[in-house]
N, C-alpha and C positions, 0 to 999 in steps of 0.2 A: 474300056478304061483308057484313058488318054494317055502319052506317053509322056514322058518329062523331058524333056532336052537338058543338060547341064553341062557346061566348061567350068572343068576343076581347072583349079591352079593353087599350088604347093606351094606352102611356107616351110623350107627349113629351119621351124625356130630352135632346135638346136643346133643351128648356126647362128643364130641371132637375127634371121631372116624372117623379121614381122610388119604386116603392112602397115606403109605410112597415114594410111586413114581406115577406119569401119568400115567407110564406105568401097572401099577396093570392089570388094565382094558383095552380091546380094544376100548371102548365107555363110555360114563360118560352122564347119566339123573337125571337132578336134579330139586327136585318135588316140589310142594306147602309147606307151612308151614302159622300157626298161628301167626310169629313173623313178624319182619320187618327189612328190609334187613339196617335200619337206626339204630336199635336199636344198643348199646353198651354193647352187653352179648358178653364174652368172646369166645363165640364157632362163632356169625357170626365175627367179625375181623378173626379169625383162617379160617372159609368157606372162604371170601372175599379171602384170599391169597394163597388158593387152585385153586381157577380160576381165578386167575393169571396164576399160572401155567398150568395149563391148556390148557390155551390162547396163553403164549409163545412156550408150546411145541407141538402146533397148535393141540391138542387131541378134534376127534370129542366129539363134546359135544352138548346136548339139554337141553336147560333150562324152566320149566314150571312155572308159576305164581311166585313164591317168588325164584325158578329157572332163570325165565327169567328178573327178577328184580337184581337178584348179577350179574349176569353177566354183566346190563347195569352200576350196582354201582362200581364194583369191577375195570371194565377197564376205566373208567372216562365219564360217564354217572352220570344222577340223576337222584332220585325216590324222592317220596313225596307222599302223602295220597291226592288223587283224591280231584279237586275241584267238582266234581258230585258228590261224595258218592258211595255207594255202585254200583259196577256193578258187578249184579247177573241173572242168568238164560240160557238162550238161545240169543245170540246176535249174529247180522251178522258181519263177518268184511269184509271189499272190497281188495281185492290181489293189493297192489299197484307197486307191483314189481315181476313180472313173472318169475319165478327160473326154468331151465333145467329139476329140478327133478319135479316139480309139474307137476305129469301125475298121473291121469286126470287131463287137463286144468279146473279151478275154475277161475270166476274173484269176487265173493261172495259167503261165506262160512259161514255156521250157525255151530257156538261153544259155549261149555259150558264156563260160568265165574261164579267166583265166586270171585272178591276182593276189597278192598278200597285202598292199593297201589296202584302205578303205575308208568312205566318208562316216564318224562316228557322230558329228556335229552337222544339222541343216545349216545352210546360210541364212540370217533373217529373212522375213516375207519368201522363203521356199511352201511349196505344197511338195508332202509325201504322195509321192502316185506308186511306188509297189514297194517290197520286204523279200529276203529272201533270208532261209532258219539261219546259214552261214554269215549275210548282208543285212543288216536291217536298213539302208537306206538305197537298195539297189536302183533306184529310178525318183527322180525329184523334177519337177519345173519351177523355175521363178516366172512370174507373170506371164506374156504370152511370148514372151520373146528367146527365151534358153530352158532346154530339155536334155538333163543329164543320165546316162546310164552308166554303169559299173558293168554290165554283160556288155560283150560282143555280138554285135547283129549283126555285123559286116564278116566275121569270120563264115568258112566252111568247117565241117565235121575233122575233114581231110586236115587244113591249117592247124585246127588246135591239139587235133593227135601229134603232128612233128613237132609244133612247140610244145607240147606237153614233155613228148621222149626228149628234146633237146634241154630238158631240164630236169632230167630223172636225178643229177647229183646234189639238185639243192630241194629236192621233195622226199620229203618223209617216205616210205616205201608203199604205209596202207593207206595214205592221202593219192601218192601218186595212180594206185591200182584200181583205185573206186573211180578218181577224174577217167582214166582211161577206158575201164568198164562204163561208164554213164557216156562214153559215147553212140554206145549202141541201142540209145533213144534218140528219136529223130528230133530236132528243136524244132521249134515255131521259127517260121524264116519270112514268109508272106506277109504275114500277118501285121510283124513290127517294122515290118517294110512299106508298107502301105500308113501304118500311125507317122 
């Protein structure tokens, strides 16, 4: 299997540090945050209209947890704070829409979560690709060019136990004890590494 060569470079856009063109980058991944893609701080309005652009200038994109939430808010989707509460740990979501690239075939798939957002609303022209019982929109693409998730694939087992315990005062007690128990199932890590 051939190796990928890649030079990141970092946007602090909660600095307000976003690029002057699409084109900066051949690809655009956009990661989790402690904010909320609802709130009204000047840097997400200024994100939201970066993927926009984005979007019209069809640039592949991946959006992860508060990634995969601008993208649903930004193009005319909603987000809202989970009527479940937290979903934290190791959760399965079911592939409800089977995409060319997912090789290996999965039709459920153990990822890491960690959030109390979530997309309740697609953006128009989205396809649903998986659900999870706590997410029903845990994994969506628009056309060929942006692929959003709600789970963390970039996380470790190790990562999301500290932030898990580093959050024990604002999680319920039997929410927090199940995410921490469910990490002693191993995720699929290869797999959506390779999609």
């Amino acid at each position: 299997q051939a190796q990928l060569k890649a030079e990141l470079k970092v946007y602090r856009v909660l600095e307000n540090e976003l690029p002057a063109s699409t084109g900066e980058c051949d690809a655009w991944i956009t990661s989790g945050s402690p904010s909320s893609v609802f709130d009204e701080d000047e840097w997400i309005g200024n994100f939201k209209e970066c993927i926009k652009a984005l979007h019209e200038d069809k640039r592949k994109t991946v959006g992860i947890c508060f990634g995969h939430q601008m993208i649903a808010q930004a193009l005319g989707g909603e987000v809202r704070r989970s009527d479940h509460g937290w979903g934290i740990g190791v959760r399965e979501i079911e592939i409800t829409t089977e995409e060319p690239w997912m090789k290996p075939s999965l039709k459920r798939v153990r990822m890491l979560f960690t959030h109390q957002d979530q997309v309740e609303k697609l953006p128009p022209g989205a396809r649903l690709l998986s659900s999870a019982d706590h997410c029903p929109h845990a994994m969506f693409a628009i056309g060929e060019h942006m692929l959003a998730l709600q789970p963390h694939p970039e996380y470790s087992r190790a990562y999301l136990r500290a932030l898990i315990q580093s959050r024990e005062s604002i999680i319920d007690h039997p929410t927090y004890q199940a995410g921490l128990d469910s990490l002693e199932q191993k995720p699929h890590r290869e797999e959506p590494a390779a999609w």
